[in-house]
C-alpha positions as CSV (number, residue, x, y, z in Angstrom):
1,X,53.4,-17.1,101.6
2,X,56.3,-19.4,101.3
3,X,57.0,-19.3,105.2
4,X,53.5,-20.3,106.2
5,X,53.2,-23.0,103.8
6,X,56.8,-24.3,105.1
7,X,55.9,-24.0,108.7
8,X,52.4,-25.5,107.9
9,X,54.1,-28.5,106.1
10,X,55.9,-29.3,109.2
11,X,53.6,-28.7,111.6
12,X,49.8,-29.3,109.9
13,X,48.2,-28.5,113.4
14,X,49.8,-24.9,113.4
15,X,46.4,-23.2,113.9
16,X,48.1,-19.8,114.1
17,X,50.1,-20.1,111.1
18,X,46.6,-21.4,109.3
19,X,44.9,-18.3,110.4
20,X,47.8,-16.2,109.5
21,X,47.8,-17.9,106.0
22,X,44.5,-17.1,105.7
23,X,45.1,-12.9,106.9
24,X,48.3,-13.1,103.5
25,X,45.9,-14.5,101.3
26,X,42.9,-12.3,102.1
27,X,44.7,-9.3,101.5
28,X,45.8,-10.7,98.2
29,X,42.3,-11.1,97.4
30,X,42.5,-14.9,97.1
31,X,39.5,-15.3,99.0
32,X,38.5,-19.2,98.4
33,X,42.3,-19.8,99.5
34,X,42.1,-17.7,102.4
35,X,38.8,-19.4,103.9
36,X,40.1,-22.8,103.0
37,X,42.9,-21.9,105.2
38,X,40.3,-20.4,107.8
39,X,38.0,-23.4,108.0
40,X,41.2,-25.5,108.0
41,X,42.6,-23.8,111.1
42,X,39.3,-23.4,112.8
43,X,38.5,-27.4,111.9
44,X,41.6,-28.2,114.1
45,X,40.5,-26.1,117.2
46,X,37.0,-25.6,117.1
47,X,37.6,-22.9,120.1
48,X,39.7,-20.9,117.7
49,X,38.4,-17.7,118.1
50,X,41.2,-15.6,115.8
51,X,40.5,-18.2,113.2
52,X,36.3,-17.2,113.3
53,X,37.6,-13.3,113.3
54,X,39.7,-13.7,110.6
55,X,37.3,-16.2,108.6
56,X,34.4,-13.2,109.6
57,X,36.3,-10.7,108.2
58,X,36.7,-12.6,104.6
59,X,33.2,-13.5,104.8
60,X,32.0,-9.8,104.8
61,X,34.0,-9.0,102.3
62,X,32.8,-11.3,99.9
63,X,28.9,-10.4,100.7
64,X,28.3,-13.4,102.4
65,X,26.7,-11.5,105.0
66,X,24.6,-13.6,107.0
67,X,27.3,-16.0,108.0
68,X,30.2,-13.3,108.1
69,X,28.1,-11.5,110.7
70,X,27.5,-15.4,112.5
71,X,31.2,-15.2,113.0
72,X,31.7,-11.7,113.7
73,X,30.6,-12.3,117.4
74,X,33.9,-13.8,118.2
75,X,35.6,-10.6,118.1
76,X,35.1,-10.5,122.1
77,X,36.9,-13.8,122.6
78,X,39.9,-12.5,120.3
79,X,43.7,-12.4,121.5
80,X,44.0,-8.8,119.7
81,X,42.8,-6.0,122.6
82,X,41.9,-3.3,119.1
83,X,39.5,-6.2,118.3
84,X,37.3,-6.2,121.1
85,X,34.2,-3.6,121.4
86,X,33.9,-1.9,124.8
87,X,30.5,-4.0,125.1
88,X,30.4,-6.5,123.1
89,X,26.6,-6.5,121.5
90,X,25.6,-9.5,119.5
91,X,24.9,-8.6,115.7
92,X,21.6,-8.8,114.9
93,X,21.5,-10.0,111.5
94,X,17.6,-9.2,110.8
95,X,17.9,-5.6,111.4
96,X,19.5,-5.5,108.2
97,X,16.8,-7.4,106.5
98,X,13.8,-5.0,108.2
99,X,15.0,-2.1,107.0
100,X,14.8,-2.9,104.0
C-alpha cells in the first residue's frame, strides 16, 4: 500500500494508481477505503471505466446490489480483454427483485 500512497502523493490525478489502491484494499477487505479510493479515481475521470469495474466489484461484495450491478455494465468498456462478456447484455436489476 505504501507504493500507491507514495505515487498518489506525487501525482493526486494518478487515476490508475487510485483504482489500483482501491483493487489492494478490497482484497484486504477494507471496503470504505477501497471505494473512497474508487470514487476518488472515478471523480477525476468520469470516463474511467476500470475505476466503475473495480468500484462494481466492491459494491457487490458488500450487498449493495442495486448500484453494484449500475456499475457492472462497464465491464464492456474495460482495458482488461478477461473482463469483457462475448455480448455484452445490460444487467437487469428487476429480475432479481421478480423472482422473488
Amino acid at each position: 500500500m505504501p507504493y500507491y500512497d507514495k505515487a498518489i502523493a506525487l501525482k493526486p490525478e494518478y487515476v490508475e494508481a487510485l483504482s489500483n489502491r482501491g483493487n489492494a484494499l478490497q482484497k484486504l477487505r477494507r471496503f470504505d477505503e477501497a471505494l473512497a479510493s474508487d470514487d476518488r479515481a472515478i471523480a477525476l475521470k468520469l470516463d474511467f471505466a476500470d475505476g466503475y469495474w473495480n468500484r462494481a466489484l466492491c459494491l457487490l461484495l458488500l450487498g449493495r446490489y442495486k448500484e453494484g450491478w449500475t456499475d457492472y455494465e462497464w465491464r464492456a468498456h474495460t482495458r482488461s480483454p478477461t473482463d469483457k462478456p462475448a455480448k455484452a447484455r445490460r444487467f437487469e436489476f428487476s429480475t432479481l427483485i421478480e423472482q422473488k
